[in-house]
N, C-alpha and C positions, 0 to 999 in steps of 0.2 A: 388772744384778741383777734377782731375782725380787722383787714384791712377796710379803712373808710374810703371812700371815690368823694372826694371834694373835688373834683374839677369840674364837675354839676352840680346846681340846686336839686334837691329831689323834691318831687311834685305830687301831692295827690288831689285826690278831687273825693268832696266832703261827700254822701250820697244822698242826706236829709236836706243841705242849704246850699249845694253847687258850687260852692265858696272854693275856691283854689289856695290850702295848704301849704306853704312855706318851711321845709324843716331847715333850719339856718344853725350850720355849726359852726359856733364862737368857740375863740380859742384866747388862751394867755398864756403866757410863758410860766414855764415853771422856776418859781420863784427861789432867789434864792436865801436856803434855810442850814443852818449848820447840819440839824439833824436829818436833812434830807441828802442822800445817798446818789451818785450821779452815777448813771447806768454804764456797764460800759461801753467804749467805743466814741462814748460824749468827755465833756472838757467843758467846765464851767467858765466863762469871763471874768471882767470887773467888776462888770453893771449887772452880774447875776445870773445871766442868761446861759443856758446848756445849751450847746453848739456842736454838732458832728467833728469827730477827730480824727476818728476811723471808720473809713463808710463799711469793711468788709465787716465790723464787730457791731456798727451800731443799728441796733435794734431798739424802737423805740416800746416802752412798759405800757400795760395795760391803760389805758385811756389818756395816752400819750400819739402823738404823729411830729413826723417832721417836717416842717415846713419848706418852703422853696427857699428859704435862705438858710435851712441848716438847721435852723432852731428846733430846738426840741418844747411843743406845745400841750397844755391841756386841752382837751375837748370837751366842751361845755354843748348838750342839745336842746333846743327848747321849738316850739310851733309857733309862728305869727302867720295873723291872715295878711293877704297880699292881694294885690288885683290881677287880674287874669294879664296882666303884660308884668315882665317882670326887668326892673331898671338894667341897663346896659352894662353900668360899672358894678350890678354887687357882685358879677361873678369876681371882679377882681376881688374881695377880702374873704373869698371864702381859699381855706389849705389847697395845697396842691398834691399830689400823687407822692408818694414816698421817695425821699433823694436817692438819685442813680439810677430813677426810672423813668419813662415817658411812655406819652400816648401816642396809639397808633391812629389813621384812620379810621382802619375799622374796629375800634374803643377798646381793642387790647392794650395792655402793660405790658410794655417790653424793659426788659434791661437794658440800661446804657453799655455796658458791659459782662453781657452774659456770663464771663466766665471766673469773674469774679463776685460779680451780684449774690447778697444772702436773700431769701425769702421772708418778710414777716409771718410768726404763728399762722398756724389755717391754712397757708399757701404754700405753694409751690413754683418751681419753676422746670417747666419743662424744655424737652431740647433744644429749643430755636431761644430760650429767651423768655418766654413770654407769662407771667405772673399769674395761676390760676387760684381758685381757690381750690382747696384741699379734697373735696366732694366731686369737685367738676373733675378735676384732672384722674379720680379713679373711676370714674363714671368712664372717661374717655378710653382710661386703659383696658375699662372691660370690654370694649368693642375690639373684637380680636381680628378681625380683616375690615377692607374698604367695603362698605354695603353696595350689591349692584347698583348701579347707574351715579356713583361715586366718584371722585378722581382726590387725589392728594397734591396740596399745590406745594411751591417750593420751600414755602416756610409753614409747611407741614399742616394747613388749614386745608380741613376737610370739605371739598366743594360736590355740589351737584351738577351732571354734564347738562341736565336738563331742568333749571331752577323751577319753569312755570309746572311740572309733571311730578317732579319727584317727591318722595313719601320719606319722612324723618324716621327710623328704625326707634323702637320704644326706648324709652327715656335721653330721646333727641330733639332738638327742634329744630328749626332751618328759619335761619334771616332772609328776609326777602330778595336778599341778591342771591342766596343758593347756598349760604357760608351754614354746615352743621355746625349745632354747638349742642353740648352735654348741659342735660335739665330739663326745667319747664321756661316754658317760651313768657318773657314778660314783655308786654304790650307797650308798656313806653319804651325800652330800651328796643323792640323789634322796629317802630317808629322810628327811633332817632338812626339805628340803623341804617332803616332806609331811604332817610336821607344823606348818609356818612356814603352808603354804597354807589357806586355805576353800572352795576352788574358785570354781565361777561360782553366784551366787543371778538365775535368769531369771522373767521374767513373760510370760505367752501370754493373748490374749484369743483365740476361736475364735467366729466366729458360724455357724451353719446353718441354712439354708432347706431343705424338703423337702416336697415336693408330689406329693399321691396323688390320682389319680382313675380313676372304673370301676372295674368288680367282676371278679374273678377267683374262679374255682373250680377248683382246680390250674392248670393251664393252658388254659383254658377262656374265655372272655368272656362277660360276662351282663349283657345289658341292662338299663337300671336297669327300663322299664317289664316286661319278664316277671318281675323279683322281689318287684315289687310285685302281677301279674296271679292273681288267684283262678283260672283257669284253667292255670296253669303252675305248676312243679313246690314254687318257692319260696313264694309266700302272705305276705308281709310288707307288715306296716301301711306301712312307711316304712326306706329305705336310706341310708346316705351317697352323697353324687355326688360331693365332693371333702373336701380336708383337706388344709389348711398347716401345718407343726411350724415352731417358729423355738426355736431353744437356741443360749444366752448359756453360754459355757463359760469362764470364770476361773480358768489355772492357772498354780502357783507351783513351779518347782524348782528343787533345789538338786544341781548337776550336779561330778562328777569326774571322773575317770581310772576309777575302780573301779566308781564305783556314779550314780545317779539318784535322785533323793527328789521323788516330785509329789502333789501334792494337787490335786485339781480342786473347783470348786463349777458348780454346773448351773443356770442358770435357763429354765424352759419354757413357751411359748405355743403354746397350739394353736386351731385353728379348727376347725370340722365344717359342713358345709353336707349337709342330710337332706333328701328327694324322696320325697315320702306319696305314696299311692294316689290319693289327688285332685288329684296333679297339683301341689302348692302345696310352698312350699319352707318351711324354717325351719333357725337358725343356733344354733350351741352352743359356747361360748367356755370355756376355763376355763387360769389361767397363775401361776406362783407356781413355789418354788425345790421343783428337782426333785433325784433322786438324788445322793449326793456320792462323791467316789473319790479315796485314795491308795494311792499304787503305790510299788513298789521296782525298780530295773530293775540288773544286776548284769553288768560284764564277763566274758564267759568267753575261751575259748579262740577263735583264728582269726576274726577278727570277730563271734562269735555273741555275744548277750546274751540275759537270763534276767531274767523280769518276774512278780513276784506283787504281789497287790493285793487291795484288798475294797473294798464300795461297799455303805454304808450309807442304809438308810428312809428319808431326809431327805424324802421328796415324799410330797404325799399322795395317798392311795389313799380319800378320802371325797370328791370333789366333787361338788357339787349344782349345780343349774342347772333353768332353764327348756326345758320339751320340749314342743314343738306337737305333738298327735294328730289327727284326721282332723276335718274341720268347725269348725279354727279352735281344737279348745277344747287349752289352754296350763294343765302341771301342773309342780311342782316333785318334779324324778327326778333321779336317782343316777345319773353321767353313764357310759357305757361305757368299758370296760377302757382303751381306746385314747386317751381324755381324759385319766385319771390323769393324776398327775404323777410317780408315781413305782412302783415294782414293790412294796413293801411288806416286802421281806424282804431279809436280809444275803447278800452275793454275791460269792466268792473268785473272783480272777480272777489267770488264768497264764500265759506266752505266752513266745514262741523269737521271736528276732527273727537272721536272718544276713544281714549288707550287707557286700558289698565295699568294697577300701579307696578314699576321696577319690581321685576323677580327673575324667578330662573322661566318661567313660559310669561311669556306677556304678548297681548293681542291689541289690534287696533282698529275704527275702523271710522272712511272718513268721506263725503262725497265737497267736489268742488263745484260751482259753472262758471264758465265765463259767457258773460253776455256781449256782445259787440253792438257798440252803442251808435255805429253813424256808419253809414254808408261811404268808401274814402273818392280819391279825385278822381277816379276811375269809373265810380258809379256801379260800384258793387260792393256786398260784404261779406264774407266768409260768414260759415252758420257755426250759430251758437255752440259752445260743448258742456256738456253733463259728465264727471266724470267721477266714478265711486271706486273707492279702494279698499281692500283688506289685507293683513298682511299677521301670521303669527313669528311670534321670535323666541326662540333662546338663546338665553344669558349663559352660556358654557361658564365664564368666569367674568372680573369687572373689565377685561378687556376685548373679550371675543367673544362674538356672537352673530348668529345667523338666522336668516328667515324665508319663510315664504310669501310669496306677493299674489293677491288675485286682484285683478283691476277690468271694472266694464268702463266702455268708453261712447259715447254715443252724440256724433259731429252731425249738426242740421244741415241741409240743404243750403249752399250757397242763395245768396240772393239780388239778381242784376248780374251784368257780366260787364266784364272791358270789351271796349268798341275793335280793338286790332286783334285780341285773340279769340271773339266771336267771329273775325271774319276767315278766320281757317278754323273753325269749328272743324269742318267737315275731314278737315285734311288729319287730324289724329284725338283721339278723346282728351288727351290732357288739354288742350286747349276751348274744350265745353265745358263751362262751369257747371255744367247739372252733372258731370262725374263727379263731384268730391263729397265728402262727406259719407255718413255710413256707421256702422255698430261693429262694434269690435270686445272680445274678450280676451285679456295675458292671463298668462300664471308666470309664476317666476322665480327665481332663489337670488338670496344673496349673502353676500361674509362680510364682517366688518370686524377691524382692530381698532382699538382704541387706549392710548396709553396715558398716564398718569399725569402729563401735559393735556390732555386733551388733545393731542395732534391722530389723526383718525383718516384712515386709508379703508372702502368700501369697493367693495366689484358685487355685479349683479346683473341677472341674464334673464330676457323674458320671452316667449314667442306666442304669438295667437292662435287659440283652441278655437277659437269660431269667428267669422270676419262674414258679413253683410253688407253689400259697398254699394251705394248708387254710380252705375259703371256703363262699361268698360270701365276697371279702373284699377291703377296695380293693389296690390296686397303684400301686408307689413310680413315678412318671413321671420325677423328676430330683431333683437334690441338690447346690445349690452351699455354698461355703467360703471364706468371709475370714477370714484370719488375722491379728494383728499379735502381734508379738517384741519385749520388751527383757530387755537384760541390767542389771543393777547394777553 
């Protein structure tokens, strides 16, 4: 016999009259009869009624179920039409799930006691507990490992790392939270599903290093001593010679089938190390929470996705600090553009993203902008950025895998400048807003583990093959990436 799911009405929809179908299963005790025979595991009453005795033996007979009170019922099926709302109390008189069993959230049947629990005919139970039918559970056993971009949760429910991208292996479907299941995917129950699910809630830490040294003017090379040389073209009190960025990035999403929810917060440190005219060096430090950003990221069609987002003032754009001028003497200035912490203005960001589906080589490939939408209290705004990525991967196995990165970058021309560090323009380029921005090209490699938690540890190293700068202006040397992943 089949087991029956009474703890739902089942629903169709007519295709000739729209009319919404009601299949309603009545039930009656089974009566009692001298010559009717009580199965075992049951124990007839007074009043007639078969009642569980023994839950490990009773197995209810062909067009029989057991009730929430034990009873042992016939199932009567019959169709009435109904109106498209359906009353609040009939779920109460419809049977419930077979005794010693319950439902989960996510509309599994689990055993109250797995390890006593018998199966009814058709089904099974597999090792966590949990009720399948007979079809599905050998369906599942023939999948002989986790399929790439798979992960196995604790009660053994096979998840996708990436619900809105990944591809169900034949004769699999995927619930919109990312849950596989073995069969064909049914439309009301992928529904009710997805409202039963929450998806995944994940946490990302990101750290970056990024280290600039030497001056570029387009593609050009300039000595630090001719930009400081009276006799050559530039004439500057004092240059940078290098500069480390380090950004702590902290991000939270909340991941499905359909969509992406991220919010980032940014923390940043920078160093500057400056090379006067006399030859003497001096350091300029400044580090505190920089920019913030949440995104929306949106499944489309054929593995494309569709990403808006904005990234709000959170840094600031006033730091002060100590700045050594020529013979020693040390003033309190307004540090250059490139120390901020943050751009100063609100900044809508959009982006295409199209990957192939999970295998052992998978490709991607995706461009972003950010527009910067206002000019901040400063009375200037950092210029736009275009930025396109490519990157190939393989899948060595479902936990390791590595890739390579090509990335064009391409940052507009400042536009306006602040009123204190236009007024030492002249004295080193970082302080001229018409040095920033510029085209740039990475290449890059990276590794990543990923285990059966979802918990994922990522390193990744890039440096630029070609850099175009509106300058004097330094230039990016390398750029590494540690990552760590978990899921909830």
């Amino acid at each position: 016999m089949g087991l029956v799911d009474c703890s739902k009405p089942r629903i169709s929809i007519s295709q000739s009259t729209s009319i919404l179908i009601l299949t309603l299963v009545l039930t009656t005790n089974l009566v009692a009869q001298e010559n009717t025979p009580v199965p075992p595991g049951f124990k007839r009453l007074s009043n007639g009624d078969v009642v569980v005795q023994d839950i490990l033996q009773a197995i209810p007979p062909d067009g029989y179920y057991i009730s929430k009170d034990a009873r042992l019922k016939k199932i009567e099926v019959k169709e009435i039409l109904v109106s498209e709302v359906l009353p609040a109390d009939m779920e109460d008189d419809l049977p419930d799930i077979p005794i010693g069993f319950h439902r989960m959230d996510n509309g599994d049947i689990m055993a109250n006691n797995p390890a006593k629990a018998v199966a009814p005919p058709g089904f099974v139970l597999d090792e966590n507990g949990v009720l399948k039918e007979l079809k599905v559970a050998q369906a599942e056993e023939a999948l002989p490992d986790l399929p790439i971009g798979f992960h196995r949760m604790p009660d053994g429910t096979i998840m996708a790392n990436n619900p809105s991208k990944a591809v169900a292996p034949a004769g699999f479907y995927l619930l919109p939270d990312g849950t596989l299941k073995a069969g064909k995917a049914d439309v009301n129950i992928s529904k009710q599903a997805a409202v039963r699910s929450s998806g995944m809630l994940m946490f990302d830490y990101r750290y970056t290093h990024m280290y600039m040294q030497g001056l570029l003017d387009q593609t050009i090379f300039v000595p630090l001593v001719d930009a400081v040389d009276l006799t050559q073209q530039y004439k500057y009190m004092m240059v940078p010679r290098n500069m480390s960025m380090d950004m702590h990035m902290l991000m939270l999403m909340y991941h499905t089938r359909e969509y992406m929810l991220m919010g980032m917060l940014h923390y940043m440190s920078n160093s500057m190390e400056m090379y006067s005219r006399d030859e003497t060096a001096s350091q300029m430090y400044s580090k505190g929470l920089a920019d913030s950003v949440v995104t929306a990221t949106f499944a489309g069609p054929k593995n494309i996705s569709f990403m808006v987002g904005m990234s709000f003032p959170t840094g600031s754009t006033d730091v002060r600090g100590p700045m050594t001028h020529l013979a020693g003497i040390v003033t309190q200035e307004k540090y250059p553009y490139g120390m901020q912490l943050g751009s100063g203005s609100y900044e809508f960001k959009q982006g295409i993203t199209i990957e192939s589906p999970i295998q052992f080589l998978q490709w991607s490939l995706s461009y972003e902008y950010t527009a910067r939408l206002n000019r901040n209290k400063h009375d200037y705004r950092l210029g736009n950025i275009l930025q396109s990525n490519a990157w190939l991967k393989m899948n060595f196995t479902n936990n390791i895998s590595a890739k390579v990165t090509a990335q064009a970058r391409n940052v507009e021309t400042t536009l306006g400048f602040d009123a204190e560090n236009e007024a030492n323009r002249e004295m080193s380029p970082a302080m001229d807003a018409r040095n920033y921005g510029g085209r740039r090209f990475d290449l890059g490699f990276g590794l990543r583990y990923e285990n059966s938690k979802m918990t994922s540890v990522d390193l990744s190293f890039s440096a630029p093959v070609y850099q175009d700068l509106n300058g004097p202006q330094m230039k990016t040397l390398w750029l590494a990436n540690v990552g760590l992943g978990y899921m909830f």
